[in-house]
C-alpha positions in Angstrom: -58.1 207.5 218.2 -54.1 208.6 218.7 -52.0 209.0 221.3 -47.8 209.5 221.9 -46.4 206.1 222.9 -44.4 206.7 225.9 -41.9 204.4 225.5 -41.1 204.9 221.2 -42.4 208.8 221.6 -43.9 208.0 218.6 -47.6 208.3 217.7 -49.8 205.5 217.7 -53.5 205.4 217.0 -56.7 202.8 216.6 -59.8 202.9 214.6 -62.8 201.2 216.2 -65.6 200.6 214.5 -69.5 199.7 215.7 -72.1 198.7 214.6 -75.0 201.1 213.9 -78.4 200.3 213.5 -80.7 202.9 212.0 -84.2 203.1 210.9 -87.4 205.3 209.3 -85.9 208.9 208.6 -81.9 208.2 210.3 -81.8 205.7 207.1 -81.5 209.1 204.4 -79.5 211.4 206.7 -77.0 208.3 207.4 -76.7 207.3 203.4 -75.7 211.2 203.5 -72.4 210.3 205.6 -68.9 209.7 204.1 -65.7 207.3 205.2 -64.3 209.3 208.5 -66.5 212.5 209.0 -67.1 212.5 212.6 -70.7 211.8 213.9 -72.6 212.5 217.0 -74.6 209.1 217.7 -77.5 208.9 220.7 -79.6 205.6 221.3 -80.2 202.2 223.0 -76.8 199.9 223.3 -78.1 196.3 222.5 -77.1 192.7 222.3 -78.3 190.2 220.3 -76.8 186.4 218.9 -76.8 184.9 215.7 -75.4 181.4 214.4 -72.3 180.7 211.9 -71.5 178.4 210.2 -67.8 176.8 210.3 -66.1 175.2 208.0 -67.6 172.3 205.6 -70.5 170.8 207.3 -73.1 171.3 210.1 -70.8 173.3 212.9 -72.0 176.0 213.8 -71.1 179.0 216.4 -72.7 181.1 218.0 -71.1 185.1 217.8 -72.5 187.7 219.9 -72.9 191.2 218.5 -73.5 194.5 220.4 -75.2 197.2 218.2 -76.4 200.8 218.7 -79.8 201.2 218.1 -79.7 205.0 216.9 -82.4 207.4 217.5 -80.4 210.7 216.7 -77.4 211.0 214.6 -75.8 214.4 214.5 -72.9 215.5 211.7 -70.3 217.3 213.7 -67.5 218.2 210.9 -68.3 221.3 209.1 -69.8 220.3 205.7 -67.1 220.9 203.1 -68.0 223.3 199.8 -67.3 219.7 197.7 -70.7 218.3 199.4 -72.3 221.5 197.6 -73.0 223.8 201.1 -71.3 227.1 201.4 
């Protein structure tokens, strides 16, 4: 993501990552993706919790996660003629 900074001018931008979760079929098409090709992804937003553990000792946290459960995944960058498609 990039936008113009209204008070520098300059541009500024953010990359934000989630968490994907795929399964069955997704997993071979997904293992097919490279670093920052742009994706199409549809499917269920969950949230789940899991515990950490801090530090030496028995402290623990717990962290909450949100993950996409992905039932279609789509490539939307035109495959290159390096990935071997014309």
């Amino acid at each position: 993501m990039s936008w113009k900074n209204r008070d520098s001018g300059e541009y500024d931008s953010r990359s934000e990552w989630h968490r994907i979760v795929v399964w069955g079929d997704l997993t071979k098409f997904a293992q097919t993706l490279k670093k920052g090709e742009h994706v199409y992804v549809s499917g269920e937003l969950r949230y789940r919790e899991y515990q950490k553990a801090i530090g030496e000792g028995s402290h623990s946290v717990t962290m909450p996660v949100a993950e996409i459960h992905a039932t279609e995944i789509r490539r939307l960058d035109p495959r290159t003629l390096e990935d071997g498609a014309a």
